[in-house]
KOLTORLO-178781 format. One record per residue: x negated, y negated, z of N, C-alpha, C in turn. Coordinates in steps of 0.05 Angstrom, whole numbers, plus 5000, padded with zeros to 4 digits. Layout:
// residues N
  n.x  n.y  n.z ca.x ca.y ca.z  c.x  c.y  c.z
    X    Y    Z    X    Y    Z    X    Y    Z
...
***
This chain:
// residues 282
  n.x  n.y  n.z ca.x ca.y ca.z  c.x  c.y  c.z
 6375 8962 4780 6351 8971 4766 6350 8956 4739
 6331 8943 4734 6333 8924 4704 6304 8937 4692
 6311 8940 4663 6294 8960 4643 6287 8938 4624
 6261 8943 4609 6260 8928 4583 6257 8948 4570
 6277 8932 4541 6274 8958 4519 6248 8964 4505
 6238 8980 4490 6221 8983 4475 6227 9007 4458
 6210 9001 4428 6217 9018 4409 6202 9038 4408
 6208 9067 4392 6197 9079 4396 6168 9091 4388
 6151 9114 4393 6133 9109 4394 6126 9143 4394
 6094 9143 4395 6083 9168 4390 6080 9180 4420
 6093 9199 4435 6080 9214 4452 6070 9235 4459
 6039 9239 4466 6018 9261 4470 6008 9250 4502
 6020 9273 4526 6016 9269 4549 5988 9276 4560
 5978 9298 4538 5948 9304 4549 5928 9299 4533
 5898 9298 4539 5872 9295 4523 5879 9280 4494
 5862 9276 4483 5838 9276 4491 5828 9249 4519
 5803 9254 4537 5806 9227 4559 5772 9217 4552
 5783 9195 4551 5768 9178 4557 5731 9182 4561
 5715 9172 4550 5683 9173 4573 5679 9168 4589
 5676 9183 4611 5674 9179 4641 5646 9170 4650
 5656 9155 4668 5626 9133 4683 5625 9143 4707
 5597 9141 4714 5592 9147 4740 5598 9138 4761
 5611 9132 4782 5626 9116 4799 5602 9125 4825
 5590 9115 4837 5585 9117 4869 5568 9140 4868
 5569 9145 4891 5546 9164 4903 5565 9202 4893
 5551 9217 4890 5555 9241 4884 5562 9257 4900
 5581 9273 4907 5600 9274 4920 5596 9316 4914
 5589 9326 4931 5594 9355 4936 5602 9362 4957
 5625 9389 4952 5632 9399 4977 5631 9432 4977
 5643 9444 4998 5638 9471 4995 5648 9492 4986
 5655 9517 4987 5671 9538 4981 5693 9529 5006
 5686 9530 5032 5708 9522 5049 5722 9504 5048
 5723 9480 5042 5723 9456 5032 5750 9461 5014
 5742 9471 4992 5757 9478 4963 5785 9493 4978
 5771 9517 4993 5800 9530 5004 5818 9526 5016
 5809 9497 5038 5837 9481 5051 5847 9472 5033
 5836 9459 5016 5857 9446 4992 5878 9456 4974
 5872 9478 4969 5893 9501 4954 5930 9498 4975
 5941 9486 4962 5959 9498 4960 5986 9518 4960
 5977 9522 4936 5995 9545 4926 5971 9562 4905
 5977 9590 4902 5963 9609 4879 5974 9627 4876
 5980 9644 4854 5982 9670 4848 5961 9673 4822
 5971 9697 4813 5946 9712 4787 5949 9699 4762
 5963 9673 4761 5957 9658 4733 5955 9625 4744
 5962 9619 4774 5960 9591 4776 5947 9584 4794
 5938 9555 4791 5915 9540 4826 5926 9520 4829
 5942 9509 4848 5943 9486 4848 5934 9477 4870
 5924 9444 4868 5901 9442 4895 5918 9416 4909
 5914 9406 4926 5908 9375 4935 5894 9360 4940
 5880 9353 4910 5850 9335 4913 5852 9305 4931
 5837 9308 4934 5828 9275 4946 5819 9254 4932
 5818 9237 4947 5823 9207 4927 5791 9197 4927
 5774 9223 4932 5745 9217 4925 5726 9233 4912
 5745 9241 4890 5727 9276 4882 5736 9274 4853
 5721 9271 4832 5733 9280 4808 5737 9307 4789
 5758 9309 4770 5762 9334 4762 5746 9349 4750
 5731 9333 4727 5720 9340 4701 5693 9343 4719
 5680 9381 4700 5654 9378 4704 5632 9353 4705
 5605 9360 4722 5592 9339 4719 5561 9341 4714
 5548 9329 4712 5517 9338 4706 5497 9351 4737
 5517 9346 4763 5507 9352 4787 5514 9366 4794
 5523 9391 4777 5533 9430 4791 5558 9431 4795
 5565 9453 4798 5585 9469 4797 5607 9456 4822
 5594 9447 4842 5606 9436 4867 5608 9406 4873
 5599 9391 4854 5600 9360 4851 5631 9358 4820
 5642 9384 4827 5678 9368 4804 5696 9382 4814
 5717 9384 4808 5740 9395 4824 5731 9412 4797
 5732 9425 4769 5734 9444 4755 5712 9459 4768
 5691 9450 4760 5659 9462 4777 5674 9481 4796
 5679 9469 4814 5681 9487 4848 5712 9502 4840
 5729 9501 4824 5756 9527 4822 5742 9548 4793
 5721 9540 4785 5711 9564 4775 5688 9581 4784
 5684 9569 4802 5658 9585 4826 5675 9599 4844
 5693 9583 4849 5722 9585 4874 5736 9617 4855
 5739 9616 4831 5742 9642 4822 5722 9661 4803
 5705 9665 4819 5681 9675 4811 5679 9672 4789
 5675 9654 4768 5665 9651 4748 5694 9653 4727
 5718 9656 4738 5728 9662 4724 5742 9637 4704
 5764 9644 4683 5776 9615 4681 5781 9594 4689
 5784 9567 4685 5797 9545 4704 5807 9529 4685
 5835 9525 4671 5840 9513 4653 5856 9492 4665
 5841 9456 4667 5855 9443 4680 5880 9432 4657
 5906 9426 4675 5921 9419 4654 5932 9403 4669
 5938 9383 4687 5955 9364 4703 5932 9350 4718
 5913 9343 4708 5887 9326 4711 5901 9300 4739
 5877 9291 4748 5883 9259 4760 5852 9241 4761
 5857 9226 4757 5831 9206 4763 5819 9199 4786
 5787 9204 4787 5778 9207 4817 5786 9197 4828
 5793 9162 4832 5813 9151 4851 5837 9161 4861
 5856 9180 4844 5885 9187 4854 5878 9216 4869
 5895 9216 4893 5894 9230 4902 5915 9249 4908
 5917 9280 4906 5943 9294 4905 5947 9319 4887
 5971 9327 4871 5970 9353 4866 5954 9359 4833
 5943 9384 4837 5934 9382 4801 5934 9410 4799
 5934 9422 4779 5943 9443 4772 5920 9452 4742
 5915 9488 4762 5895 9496 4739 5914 9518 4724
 5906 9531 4703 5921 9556 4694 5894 9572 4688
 5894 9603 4701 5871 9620 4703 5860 9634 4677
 5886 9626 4656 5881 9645 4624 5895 9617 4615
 5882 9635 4581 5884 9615 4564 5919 9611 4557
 5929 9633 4562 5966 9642 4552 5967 9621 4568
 5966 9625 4594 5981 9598 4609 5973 9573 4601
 5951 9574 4608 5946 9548 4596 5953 9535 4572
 5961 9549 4545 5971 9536 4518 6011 9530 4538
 6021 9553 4550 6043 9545 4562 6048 9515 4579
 6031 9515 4593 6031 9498 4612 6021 9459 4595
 6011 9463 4569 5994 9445 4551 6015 9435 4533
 6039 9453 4527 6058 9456 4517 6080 9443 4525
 6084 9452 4562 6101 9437 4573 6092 9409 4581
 6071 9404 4578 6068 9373 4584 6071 9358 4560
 6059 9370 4538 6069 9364 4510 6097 9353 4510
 6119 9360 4516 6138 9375 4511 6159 9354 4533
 6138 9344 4558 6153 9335 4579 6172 9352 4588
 6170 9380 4595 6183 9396 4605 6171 9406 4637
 6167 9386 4644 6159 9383 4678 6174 9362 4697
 6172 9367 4724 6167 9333 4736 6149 9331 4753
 6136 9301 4758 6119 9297 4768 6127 9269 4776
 6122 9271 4807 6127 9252 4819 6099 9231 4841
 6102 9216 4839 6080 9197 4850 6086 9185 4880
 6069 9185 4895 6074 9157 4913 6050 9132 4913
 6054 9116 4916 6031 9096 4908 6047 9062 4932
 6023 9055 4929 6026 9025 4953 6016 9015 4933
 6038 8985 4928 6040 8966 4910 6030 8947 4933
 6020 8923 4915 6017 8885 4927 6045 8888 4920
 6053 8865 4936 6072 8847 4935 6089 8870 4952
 6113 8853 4954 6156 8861 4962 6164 8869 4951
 6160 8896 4932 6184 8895 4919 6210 8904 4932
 6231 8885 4926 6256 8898 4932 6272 8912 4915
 6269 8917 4891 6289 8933 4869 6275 8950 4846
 6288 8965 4846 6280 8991 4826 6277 8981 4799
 6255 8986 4788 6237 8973 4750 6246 9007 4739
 6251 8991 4712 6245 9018 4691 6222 9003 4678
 6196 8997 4679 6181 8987 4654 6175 9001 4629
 6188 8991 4610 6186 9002 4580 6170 8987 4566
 6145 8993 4569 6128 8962 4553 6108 8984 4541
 6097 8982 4513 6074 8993 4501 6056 8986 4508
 6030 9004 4517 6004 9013 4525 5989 9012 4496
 5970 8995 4501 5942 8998 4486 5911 8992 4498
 5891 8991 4483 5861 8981 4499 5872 8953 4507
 5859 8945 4522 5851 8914 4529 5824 8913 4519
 5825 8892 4496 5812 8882 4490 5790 8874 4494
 5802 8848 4517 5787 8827 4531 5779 8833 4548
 5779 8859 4562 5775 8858 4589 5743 8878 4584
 5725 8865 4606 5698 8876 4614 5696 8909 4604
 5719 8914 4627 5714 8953 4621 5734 8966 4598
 5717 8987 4584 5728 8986 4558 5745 9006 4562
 5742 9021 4585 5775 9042 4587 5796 9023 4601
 5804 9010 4598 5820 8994 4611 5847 8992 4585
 5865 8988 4597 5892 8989 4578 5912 8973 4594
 5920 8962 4581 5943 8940 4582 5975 8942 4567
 5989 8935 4573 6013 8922 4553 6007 8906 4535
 6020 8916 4506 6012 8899 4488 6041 8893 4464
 6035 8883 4449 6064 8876 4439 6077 8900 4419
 6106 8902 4418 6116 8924 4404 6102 8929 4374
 6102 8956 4375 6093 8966 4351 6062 8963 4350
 6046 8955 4369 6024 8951 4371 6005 8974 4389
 6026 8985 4400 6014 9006 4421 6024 9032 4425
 6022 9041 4437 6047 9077 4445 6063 9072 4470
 6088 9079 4456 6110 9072 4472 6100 9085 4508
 6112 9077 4528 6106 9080 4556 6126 9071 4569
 6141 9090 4586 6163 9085 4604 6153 9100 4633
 6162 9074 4651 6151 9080 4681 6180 9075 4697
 6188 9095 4717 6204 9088 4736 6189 9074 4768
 6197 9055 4782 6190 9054 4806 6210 9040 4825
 6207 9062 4848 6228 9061 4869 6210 9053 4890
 6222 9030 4905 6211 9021 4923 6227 9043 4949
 6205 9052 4968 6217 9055 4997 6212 9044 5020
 6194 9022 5021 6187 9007 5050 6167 8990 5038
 6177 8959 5044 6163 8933 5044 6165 8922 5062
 6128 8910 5070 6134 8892 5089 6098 8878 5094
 6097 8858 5100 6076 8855 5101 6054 8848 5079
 6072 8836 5061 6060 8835 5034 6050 8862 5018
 6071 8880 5022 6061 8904 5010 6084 8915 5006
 6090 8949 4987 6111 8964 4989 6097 8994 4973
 6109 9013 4989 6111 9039 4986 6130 9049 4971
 6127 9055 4944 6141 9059 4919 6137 9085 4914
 6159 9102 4907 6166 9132 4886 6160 9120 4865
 6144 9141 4843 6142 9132 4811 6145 9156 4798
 6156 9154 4781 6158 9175 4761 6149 9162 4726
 6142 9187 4714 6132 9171 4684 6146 9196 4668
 6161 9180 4642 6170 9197 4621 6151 9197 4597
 6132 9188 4604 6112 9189 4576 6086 9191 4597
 6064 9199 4583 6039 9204 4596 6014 9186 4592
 6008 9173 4588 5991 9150 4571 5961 9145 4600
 5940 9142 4583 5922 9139 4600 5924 9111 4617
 5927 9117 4650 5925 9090 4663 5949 9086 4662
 5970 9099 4652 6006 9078 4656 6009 9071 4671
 6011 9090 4698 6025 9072 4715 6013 9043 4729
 5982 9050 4732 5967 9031 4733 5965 8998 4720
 5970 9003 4690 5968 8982 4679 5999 8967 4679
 6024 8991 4675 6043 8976 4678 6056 8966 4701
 6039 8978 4721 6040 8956 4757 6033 8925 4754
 6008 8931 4741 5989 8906 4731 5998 8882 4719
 6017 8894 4706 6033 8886 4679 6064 8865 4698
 6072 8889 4718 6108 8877 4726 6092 8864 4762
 6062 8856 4760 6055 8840 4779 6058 8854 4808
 6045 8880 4804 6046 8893 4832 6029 8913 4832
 6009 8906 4828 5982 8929 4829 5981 8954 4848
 5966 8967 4841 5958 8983 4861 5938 8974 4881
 5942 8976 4918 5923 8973 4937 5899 8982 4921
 5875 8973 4924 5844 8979 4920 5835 8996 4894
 5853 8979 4874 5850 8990 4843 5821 8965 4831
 5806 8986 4832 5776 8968 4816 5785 8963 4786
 5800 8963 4777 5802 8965 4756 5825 8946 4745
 5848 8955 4750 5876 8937 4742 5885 8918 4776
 5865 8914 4789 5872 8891 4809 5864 8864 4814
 5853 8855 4819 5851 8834 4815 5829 8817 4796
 5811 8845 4794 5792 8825 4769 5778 8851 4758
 5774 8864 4736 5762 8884 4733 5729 8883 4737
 5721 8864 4734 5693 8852 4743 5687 8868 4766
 5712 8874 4781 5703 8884 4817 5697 8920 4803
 5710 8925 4786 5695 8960 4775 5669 8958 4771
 5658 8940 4751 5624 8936 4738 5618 8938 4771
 5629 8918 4786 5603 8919 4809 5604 8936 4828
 5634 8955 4831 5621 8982 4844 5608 9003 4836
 5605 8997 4805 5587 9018 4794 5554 9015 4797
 5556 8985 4795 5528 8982 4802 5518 8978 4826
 5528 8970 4847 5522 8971 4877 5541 8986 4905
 5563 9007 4887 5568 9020 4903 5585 9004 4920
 5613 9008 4939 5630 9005 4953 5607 8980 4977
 5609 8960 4978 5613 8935 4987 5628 8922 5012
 5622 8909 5032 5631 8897 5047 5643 8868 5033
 5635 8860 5008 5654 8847 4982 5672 8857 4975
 5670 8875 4973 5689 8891 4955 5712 8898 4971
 5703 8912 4988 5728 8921 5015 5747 8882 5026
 5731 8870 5023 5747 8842 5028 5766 8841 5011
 5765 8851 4980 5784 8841 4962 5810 8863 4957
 5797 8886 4957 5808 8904 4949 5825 8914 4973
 5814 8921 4994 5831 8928 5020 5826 8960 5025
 5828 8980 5005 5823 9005 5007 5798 9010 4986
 5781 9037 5002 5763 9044 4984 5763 9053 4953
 5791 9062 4949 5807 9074 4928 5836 9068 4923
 5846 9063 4897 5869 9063 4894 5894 9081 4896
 5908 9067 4921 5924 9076 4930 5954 9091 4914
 5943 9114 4896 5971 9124 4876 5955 9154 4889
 5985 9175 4892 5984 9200 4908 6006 9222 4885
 5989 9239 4869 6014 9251 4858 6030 9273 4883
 6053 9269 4899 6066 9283 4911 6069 9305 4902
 6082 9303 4873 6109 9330 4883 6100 9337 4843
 6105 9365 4837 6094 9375 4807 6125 9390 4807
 6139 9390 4792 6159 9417 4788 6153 9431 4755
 6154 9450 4753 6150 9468 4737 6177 9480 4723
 6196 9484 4744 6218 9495 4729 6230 9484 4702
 6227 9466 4694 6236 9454 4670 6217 9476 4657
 6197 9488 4655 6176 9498 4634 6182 9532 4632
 6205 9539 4660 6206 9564 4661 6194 9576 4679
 6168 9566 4693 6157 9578 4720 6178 9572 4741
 6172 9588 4760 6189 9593 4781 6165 9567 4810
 6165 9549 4800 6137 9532 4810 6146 9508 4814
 6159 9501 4838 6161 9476 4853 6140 9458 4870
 6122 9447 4877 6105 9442 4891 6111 9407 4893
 6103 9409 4935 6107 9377 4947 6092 9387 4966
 6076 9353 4964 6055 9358 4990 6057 9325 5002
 6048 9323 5026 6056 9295 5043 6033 9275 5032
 6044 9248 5034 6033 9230 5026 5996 9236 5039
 5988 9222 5020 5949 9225 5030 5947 9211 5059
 5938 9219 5079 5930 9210 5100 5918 9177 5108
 5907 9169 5077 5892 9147 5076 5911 9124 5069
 5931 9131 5057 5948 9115 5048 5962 9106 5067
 5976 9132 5083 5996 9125 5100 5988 9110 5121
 5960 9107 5129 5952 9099 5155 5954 9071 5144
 5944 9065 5124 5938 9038 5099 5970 9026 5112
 5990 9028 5106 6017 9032 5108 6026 9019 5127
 6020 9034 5145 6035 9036 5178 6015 9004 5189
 5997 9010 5182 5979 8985 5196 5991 8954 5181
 6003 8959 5169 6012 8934 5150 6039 8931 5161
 6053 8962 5173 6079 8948 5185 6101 8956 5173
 6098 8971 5151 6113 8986 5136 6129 9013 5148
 6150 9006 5152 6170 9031 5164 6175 9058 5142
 6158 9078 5137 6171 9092 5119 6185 9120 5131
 6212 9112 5107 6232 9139 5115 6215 9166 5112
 6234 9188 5123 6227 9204 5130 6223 9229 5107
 6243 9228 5089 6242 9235 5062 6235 9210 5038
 6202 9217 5019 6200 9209 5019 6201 9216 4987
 6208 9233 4988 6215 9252 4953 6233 9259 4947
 6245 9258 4922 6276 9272 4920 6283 9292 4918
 6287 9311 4917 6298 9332 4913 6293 9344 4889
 6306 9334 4866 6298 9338 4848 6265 9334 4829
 6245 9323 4842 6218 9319 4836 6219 9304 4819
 6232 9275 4826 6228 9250 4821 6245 9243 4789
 6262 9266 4785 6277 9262 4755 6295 9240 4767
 6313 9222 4750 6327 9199 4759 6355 9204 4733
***
């Protein structure tokens, strides 16, 4: 496993995010819909398994066009305090808290990095050996889209440390475990980008961000699908553990359906366990 050092730095794992753009066609589903996805719940938690085509944050098209929209209809009107967010592309576990107590708890432990959270995601390239990337996160500059973030030189950015474990390459590809000790918008994304192993069908940190502007403006492409390979970028949060924070709240769910098929068709043998035990701490 070979690490680069980096000095230290400011870390705040949650909000404030970003201005969100409209991506594609508008996307509603139902009360039934919402309830295969659940999880796990009791009387202070939701946790769902979103899909890698639905975003979190309310939207200007109802209650049933955001994953918050539909778990506060989903509880009659009641609270939905999202706190383990993902970006409409990622697909996998996220986690609401039903009151505000939990929620400053749960805001606290991410603060605090008193969780784990574990990823699976399909890289370009072979990798054969385990990265610690320790490289600081800032804007990119240069690049077209202005949420976009890069590696940038020490002391110039907020410190960002990424683990990634490869478990099956082949085929010009590999199926990687990730874990992150810092929270930074886009990390793992940009620092894939960064150690030359993107994520499958990332509009954004793959091969040209130019390919984002143009699915915003003409929508998913028989262009686009040539370059990219998947409709969406292929990163899956698996596995959430809670016990570091004091809940009694372990949660693992199986790789996204879309990925794995992505996977297998490429030739990729993956083991059978594909999470550790401990929810991805190292």
């Amino acid at each position: 496993m070979r690490a680069v050092d980096n000095p230290g730095g400011y870390d705040r794992p949650i909000g404030p995010w970003e201005r969100r753009l409209q991506q594609g066609v508008v996307r509603c589903i139902s009360r039934e819909e919402l309830a295969g996805w659940i999880v796990a719940e009791d009387e202070r938690i939701l946790a769902i398994d979103k899909p890698g085509d639905f975003v979190c944050h309310p939207s200007k098209d109802g209650p049933w066009s955001s994953l918050s929209g539909a778990v506060r209809e989903y509880l009659g009107g009641g609270a939905a305090h999202l706190v383990f967010r993902l970006d409409r592309e990622t697909s996998g576990l996220v986690v609401y808290a039903k009151d505000a107590a939990m929620a400053r708890r749960l805001q606290m432990a991410a603060q605090e990095r008193k969780y784990g959270k574990t990823y699976l995601a399909l890289l370009t390239g072979e990798l054969r050996d385990s990265l610690v990337i320790d490289r600081p996160l800032g804007p990119d500059l240069a690049s077209p889209v202005l949420v976009k973030s890069c590696v940038v030189a020490a002391g110039a950015g907020q410190e960002a440390r990424t683990r990634v474990v490869p478990l099956a390459a082949a085929g010009g590809f590999t199926l990687a475990r990730i874990s992150t000790e810092t929270g930074r918008k886009h990390q793992i994304r940009a620092h894939l980008q960064w150690a030359g192993h993107g994520l499958v069908g990332d509009k954004i940190y793959g091969p040209d961000p130019r390919l984002f502007l143009d699915f915003i403006a003409h929508g998913w492409t028989p262009e686009l699908a040539a370059v990219l390979l998947l409709e969406r970028q292929a990163l899956h949060c698996a596995a959430i553990d809670l016990r570091p924070a004091g809940l009694d709240w372990r949660l693992e769910i199986p790789l996204a359906a879309d990925v794995r098929a992505f996977a297998e068709r490429r030739g990729l043998v993956l083991p059978d366990r594909l999470l550790e035990e401990d929810g991805g701490r190292e």
